[in-house]
C-alpha positions in Angstrom: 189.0 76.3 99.1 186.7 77.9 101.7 187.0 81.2 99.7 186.0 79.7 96.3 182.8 77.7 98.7 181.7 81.2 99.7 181.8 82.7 96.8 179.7 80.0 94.9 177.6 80.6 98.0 177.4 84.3 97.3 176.2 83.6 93.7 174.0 81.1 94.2 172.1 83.2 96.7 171.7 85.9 93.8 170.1 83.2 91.9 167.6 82.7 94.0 166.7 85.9 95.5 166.3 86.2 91.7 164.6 83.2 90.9 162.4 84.4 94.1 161.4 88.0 92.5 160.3 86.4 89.4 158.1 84.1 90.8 156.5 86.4 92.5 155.5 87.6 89.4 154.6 84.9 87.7 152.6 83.5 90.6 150.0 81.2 88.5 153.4 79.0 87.3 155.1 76.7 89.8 157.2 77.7 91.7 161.4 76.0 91.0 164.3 77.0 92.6 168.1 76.3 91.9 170.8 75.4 89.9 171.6 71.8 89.2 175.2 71.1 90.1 177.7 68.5 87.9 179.0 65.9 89.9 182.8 67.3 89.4 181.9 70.5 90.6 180.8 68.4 93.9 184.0 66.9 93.9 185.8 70.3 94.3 184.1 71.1 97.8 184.9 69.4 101.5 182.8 67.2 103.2 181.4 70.1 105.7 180.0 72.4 102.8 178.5 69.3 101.1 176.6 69.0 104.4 176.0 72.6 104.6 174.5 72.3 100.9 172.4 69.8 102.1 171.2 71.7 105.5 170.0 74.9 103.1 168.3 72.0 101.0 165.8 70.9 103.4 165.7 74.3 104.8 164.4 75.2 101.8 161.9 72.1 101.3 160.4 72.5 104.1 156.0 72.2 103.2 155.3 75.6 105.4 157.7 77.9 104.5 159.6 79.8 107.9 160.3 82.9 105.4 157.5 85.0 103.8 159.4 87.0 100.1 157.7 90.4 100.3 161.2 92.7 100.4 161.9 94.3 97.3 165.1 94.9 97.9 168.2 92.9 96.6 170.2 91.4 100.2 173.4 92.6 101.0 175.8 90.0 101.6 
């Protein structure tokens, strides 16, 4: 349910403010974000959060980057 969607969403953010810190430490590797996601854990969400999944995707593909990572502080959600 919507619940379930937000809190994936909540964890997945920690991931990548996480995966964010630590590439900011290790600037010389490149630079790879995310989680991969099994197919029957696709199945459990609607239509509308597989499209919001893909919205944050290309968000976050963009080549010049609308965000700079220079807090040092963990988000508050």
């Amino acid at each position: 349910g919507s619940l379930k969607f937000e809190k994936f969403l909540n964890a997945y953010a920690a991931v990548l403010w996480q995966q964010a810190n630590e590439n900011r430490q290790n600037s010389t590797e490149k630079a790879c974000f995310g989680i991969s996601l099994p197919e029957e854990k696709l199945n459990d969400f609607r239509d509308e959060q597989i499209g919001q999944l893909q919205e944050l995707m290309q968000e976050a593909t963009k080549p010049n980057r609308q965000f700079n990572i220079t807090e040092s502080r963990k988000p508050t959600f």
